[in-house]
C-alpha positions in Angstrom: 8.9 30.6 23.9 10.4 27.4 25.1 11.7 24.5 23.2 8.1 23.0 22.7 7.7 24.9 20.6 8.4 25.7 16.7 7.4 27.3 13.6 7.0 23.8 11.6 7.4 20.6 12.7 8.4 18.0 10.2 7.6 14.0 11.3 9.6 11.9 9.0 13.2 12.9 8.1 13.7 10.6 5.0 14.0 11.7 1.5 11.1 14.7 1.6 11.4 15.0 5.3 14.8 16.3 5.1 14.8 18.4 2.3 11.8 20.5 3.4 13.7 20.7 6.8 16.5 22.0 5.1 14.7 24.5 3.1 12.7 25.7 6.2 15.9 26.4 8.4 17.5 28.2 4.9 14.4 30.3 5.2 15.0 31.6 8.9 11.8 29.6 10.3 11.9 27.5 14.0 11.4 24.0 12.4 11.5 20.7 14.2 12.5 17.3 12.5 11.8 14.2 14.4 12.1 10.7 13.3 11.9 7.3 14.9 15.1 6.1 13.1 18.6 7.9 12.8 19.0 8.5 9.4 20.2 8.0 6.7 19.2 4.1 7.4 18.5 1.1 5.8 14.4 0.7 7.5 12.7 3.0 4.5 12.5 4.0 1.1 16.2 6.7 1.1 18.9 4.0 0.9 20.8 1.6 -1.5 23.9 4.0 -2.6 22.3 5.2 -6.0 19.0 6.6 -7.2 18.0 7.1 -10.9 17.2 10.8 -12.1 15.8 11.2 -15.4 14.3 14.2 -17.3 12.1 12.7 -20.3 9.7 10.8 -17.5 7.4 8.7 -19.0 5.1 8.9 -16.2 3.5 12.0 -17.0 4.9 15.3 -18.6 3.2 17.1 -16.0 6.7 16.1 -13.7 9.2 17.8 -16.5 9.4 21.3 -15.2 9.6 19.8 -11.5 12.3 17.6 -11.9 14.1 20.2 -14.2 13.9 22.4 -11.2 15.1 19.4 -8.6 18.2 19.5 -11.0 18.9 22.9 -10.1 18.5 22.6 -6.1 20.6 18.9 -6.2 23.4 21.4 -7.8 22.7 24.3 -5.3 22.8 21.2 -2.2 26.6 20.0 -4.3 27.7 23.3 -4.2 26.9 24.5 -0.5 27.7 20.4 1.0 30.9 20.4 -0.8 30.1 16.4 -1.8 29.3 14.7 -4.6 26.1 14.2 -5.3 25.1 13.3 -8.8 26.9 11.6 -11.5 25.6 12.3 -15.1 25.7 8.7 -16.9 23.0 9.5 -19.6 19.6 7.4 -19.7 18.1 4.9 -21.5 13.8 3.7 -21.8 14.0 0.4 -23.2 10.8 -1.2 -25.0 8.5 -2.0 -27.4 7.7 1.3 -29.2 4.3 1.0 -27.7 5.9 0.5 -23.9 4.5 2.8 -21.4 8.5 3.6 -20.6 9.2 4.2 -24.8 5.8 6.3 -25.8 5.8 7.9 -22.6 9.4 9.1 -22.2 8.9 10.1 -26.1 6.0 12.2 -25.6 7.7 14.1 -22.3 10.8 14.7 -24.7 8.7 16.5 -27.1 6.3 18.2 -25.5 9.1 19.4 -23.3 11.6 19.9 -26.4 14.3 17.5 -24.6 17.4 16.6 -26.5 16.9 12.2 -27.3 17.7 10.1 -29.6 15.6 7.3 -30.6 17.8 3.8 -31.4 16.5 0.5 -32.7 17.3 -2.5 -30.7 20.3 -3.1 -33.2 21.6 0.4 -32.4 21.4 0.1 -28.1 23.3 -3.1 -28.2 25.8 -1.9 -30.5 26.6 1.4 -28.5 25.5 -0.1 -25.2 27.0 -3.7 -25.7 26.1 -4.7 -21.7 22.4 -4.5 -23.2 20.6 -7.5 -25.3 17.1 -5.7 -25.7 14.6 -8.2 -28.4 14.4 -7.6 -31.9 11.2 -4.9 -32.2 12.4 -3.1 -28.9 13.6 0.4 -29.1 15.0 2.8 -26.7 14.7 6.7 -26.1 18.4 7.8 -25.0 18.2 11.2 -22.9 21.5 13.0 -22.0 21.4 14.3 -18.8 20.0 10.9 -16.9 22.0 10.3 -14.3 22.9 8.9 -10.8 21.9 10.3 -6.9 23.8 9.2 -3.6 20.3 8.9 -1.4 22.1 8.6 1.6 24.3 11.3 0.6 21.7 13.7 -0.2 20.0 13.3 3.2 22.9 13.3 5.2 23.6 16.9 3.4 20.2 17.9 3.8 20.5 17.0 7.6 23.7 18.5 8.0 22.4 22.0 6.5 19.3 21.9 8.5 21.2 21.9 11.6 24.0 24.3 11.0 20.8 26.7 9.9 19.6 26.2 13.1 16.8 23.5 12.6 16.4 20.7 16.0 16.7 17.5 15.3 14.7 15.1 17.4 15.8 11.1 16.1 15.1 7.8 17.4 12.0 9.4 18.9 8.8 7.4 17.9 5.7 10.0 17.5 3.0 8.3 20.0 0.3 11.0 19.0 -0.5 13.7 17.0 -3.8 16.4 16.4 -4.5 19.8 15.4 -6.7 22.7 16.6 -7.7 26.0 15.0 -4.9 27.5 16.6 -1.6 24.9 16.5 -0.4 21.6 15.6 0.8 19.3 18.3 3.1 16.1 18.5 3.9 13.6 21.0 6.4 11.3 21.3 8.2 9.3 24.1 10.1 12.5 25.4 7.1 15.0 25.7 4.9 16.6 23.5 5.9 19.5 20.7 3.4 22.8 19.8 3.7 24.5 16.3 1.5 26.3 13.9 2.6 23.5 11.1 2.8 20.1 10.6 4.6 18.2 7.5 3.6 14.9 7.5 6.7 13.1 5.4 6.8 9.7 6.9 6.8 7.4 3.6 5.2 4.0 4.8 4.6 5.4 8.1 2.2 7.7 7.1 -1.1 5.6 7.0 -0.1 4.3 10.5 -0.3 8.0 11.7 -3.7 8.8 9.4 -5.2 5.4 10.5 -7.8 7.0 12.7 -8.7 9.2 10.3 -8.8 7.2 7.0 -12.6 7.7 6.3 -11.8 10.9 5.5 -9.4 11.3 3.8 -10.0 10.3 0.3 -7.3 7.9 -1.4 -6.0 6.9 1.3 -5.8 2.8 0.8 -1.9 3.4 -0.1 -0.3 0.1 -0.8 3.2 -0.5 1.2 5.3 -2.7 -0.9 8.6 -4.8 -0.6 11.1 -3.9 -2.8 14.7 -6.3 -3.3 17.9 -4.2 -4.7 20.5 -6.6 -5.3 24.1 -6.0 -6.8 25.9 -8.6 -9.2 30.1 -9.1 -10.3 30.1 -8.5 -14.0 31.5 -11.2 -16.2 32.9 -8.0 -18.5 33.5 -5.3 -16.0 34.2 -3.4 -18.9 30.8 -3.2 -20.1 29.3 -1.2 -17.2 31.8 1.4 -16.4 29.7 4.6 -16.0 31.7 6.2 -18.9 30.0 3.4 -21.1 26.8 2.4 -19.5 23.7 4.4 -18.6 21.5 4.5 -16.1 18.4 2.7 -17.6 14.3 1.2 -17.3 13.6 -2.0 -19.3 9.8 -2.7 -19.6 10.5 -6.2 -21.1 6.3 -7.1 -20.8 3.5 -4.4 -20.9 3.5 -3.2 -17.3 7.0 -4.9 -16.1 10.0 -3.0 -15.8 13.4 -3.1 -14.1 15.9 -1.0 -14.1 20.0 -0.3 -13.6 22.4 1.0 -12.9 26.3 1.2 -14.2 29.0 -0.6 -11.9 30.8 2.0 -9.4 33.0 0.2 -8.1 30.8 -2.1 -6.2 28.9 -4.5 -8.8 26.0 -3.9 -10.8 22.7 -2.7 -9.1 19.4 -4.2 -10.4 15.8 -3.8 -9.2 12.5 -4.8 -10.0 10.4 -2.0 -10.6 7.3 -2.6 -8.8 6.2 -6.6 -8.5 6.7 -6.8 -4.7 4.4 -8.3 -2.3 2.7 -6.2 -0.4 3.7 -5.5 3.1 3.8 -3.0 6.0 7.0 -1.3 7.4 6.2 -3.3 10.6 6.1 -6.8 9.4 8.2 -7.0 5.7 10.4 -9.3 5.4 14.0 -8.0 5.2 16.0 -10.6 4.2 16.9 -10.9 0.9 15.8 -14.3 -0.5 17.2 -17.3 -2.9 13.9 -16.8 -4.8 14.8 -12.9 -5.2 18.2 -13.9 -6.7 16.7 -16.3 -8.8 14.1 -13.6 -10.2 16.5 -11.4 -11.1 18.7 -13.7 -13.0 16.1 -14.7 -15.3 15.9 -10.6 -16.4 20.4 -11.0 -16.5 20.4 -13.9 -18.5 17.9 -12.2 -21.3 19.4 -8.8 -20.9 22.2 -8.6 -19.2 24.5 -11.8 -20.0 27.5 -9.9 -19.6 26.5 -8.7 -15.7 25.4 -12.2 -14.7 28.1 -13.0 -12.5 28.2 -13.3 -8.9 26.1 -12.3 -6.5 27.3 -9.9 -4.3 24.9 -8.5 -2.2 21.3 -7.1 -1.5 19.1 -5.0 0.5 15.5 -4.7 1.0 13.3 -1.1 0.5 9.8 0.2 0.4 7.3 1.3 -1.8 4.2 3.6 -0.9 1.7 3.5 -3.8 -0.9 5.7 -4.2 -3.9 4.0 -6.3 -3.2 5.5 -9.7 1.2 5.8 -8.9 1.4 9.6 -8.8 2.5 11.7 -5.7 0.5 13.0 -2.9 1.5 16.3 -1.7 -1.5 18.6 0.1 -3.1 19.8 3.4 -5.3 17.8 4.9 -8.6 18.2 4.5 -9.8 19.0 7.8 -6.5 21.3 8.3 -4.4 23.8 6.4 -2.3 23.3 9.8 -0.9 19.7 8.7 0.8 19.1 5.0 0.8 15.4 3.6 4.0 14.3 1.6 5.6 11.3 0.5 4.0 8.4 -0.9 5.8 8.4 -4.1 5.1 5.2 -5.3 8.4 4.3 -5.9 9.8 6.7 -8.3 10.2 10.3 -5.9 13.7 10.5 -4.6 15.2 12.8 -7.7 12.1 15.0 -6.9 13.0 15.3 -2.9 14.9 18.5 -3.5 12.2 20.5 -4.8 9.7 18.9 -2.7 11.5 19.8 0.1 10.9 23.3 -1.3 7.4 23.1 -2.3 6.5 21.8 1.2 8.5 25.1 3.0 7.1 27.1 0.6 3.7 25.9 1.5 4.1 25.7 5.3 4.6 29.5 4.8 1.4 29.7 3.0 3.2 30.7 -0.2 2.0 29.9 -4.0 4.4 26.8 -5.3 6.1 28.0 -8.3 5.8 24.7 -10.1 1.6 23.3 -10.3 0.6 20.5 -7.2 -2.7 19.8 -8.7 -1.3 16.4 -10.1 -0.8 15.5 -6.5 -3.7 16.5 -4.7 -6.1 14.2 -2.9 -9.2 15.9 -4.7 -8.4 14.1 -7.7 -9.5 10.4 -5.5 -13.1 9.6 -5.5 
């Protein structure tokens, strides 16, 4: 067969993209990654130095046992890359006790019987002195929160892929795409590619590419959203050392949150958590604005006196939300050919490694081991 054709093809070679290429050249099968970018880059939703993972997620306990097993496969990516990729800081959910980050992360942590501790907000600022959480706000402390290296990760995934003997197609725009009974086809600006799989991983990308076929496909009115990650100089550098400051989610109103990270060397990172204005990857704006400075330092000065220093630098990211914030990851509906992964709604990047598995494991028509029916598209109206 000529190069034309492959096993799998995989559009979209960000966070998902790359990890289920990865697992699909481990696996022996003729895969094809293409993406209109080289990445890792700076034009999607895999990039900013550092990613949160966390085990009691307040999101749902349905995620537990899948990012207990993304822990596993970020080791198994260390181990076989030779880099670093995943610092253990610990993790704090900062709120009200009736905080969807404080009651949720509490009843993952018990239902899963994960090691926490509970702290008033008396106790988080003495043993976390960088944090000022109000009187009445308490904070669920899990051990094994930590720190990912997104463009790290990808680049090993990548790198893996290739050596297993996946293609690699970037900077290649896909023009067209379609399915038949018997194949999957893909066209870009250097000719057209035949397999009897498609994974469609292509974050906010993907409703461009599913644009003809929205009426369809139920839940499909994803929202693409601007996201700002900016980086401060720490009045007390001390404070924020990784050996003394966690990574961490502050909801400081019901349905607000930000979140942080300890100082590597580079500044403190800082990010709204949602709030963004509502974009497409086409037309956001991706400069980092006065006014997204200015937002941020009204959550430093409240919470984070010590950490309002300087501003050093920011960067601009995206956000694919689904309606109700949880993951899509399913065929299409007209085609067990074509697999739909990615919109993550902001919190998916500590999940990539075992979605990259789930996705090969499915492109090979094999049972996941951990449940998808959180993620399906039946559950839209």
């Amino acid at each position: 067969m000529s190069e034309s054709h492959f096993d799998v093809i995989v559009a979209g070679l960000g966070a998902m993209g790359s990890a289920a290429l990865y697992h699909l050249a481990r696996a022996g099968v003729k895969a094809l990654g293409i993406d209109r970018f080289e990445p890792p880059h700076t034009l999607g939703s895999s990039h900013g130095e550092t990613r949160v993972i966390r085990e009691a997620y307040y999101e749902d306990p349905v995620y537990v046992p899948l990012v207990q097993r993304a822990y596993e496969l970020w080791a198994d990516l260390e181990r076989e890359s030779g880099e670093t990729l995943y610092v253990r800081t610990g993790g704090l959910m900062i709120g009200l006790p009736e905080s969807d980050v404080v009651s949720g992360a509490l009843r993952s942590a018990k239902e899963h019987h994960l090691p926490h501790e509970l702290l008033n907000s008396a106790e988080i600022q003495r043993r976390f002195p960088g944090l000022h959480p109000e009187p009445g706000m308490e904070g669920v402390l899990e051990p094994r929160a930590g720190i990912l290296f997104p463009e790290k990760c990808l680049a090993a995934h990548l790198k893996l892929a290739k050596e297993a003997g996946a293609t690699i197609r970037t900077n290649e725009r896909i023009l067209d795409w379609g399915f038949s009974e018997q194949e999957v086809r893909v066209r870009t600006g250097s000719g057209e590619f035949h397999g009897s799989k498609l994974i469609l991983a292509c974050g906010p990308w993907l409703p461009g590419l599913l644009e003809e076929q929205a009426a369809t496909l139920p839940g499909l009115n994803w929202r693409i959203e601007r996201q700002i990650l900016l980086w401060f100089k720490a009045l007390e550098p001390k404070l924020f050392t990784p050996d003394r400051f966690p990574i961490y989610l502050f909801e400081y109103e019901p349905g607000k949150t930000f979140y942080g990270f300890p100082d590597l060397g580079s500044g403190v990172k800082i990010a709204f958590h949602h709030q963004g204005e509502t974009t497409s990857p086409e037309t956001i704006d991706r400069e980092v604005r006065e006014r997204d400075i200015e937002k941020m330092r009204g959550m430093l000065r409240g919470y984070l006196p010590e950490a309002n220093g300087e501003f050093l630098r920011g960067t601009v990211c995206i956000y694919t939300n689904t309606p109700d914030a949880h993951f899509v990851v399913d065929h299409h509906p007209a085609s067990q050919r074509v697999i739909l992964a990615s919109p993550c709604s902001g919190h998916g990047f500590k999940f990539a490694s075992v979605i990259g598995e789930v996705l090969a494991g499915l492109a090979a028509d094999k049972k996941p081991r951990v449940g998808l029916k959180r993620f399906s598209l039946a559950r839209f109206p």
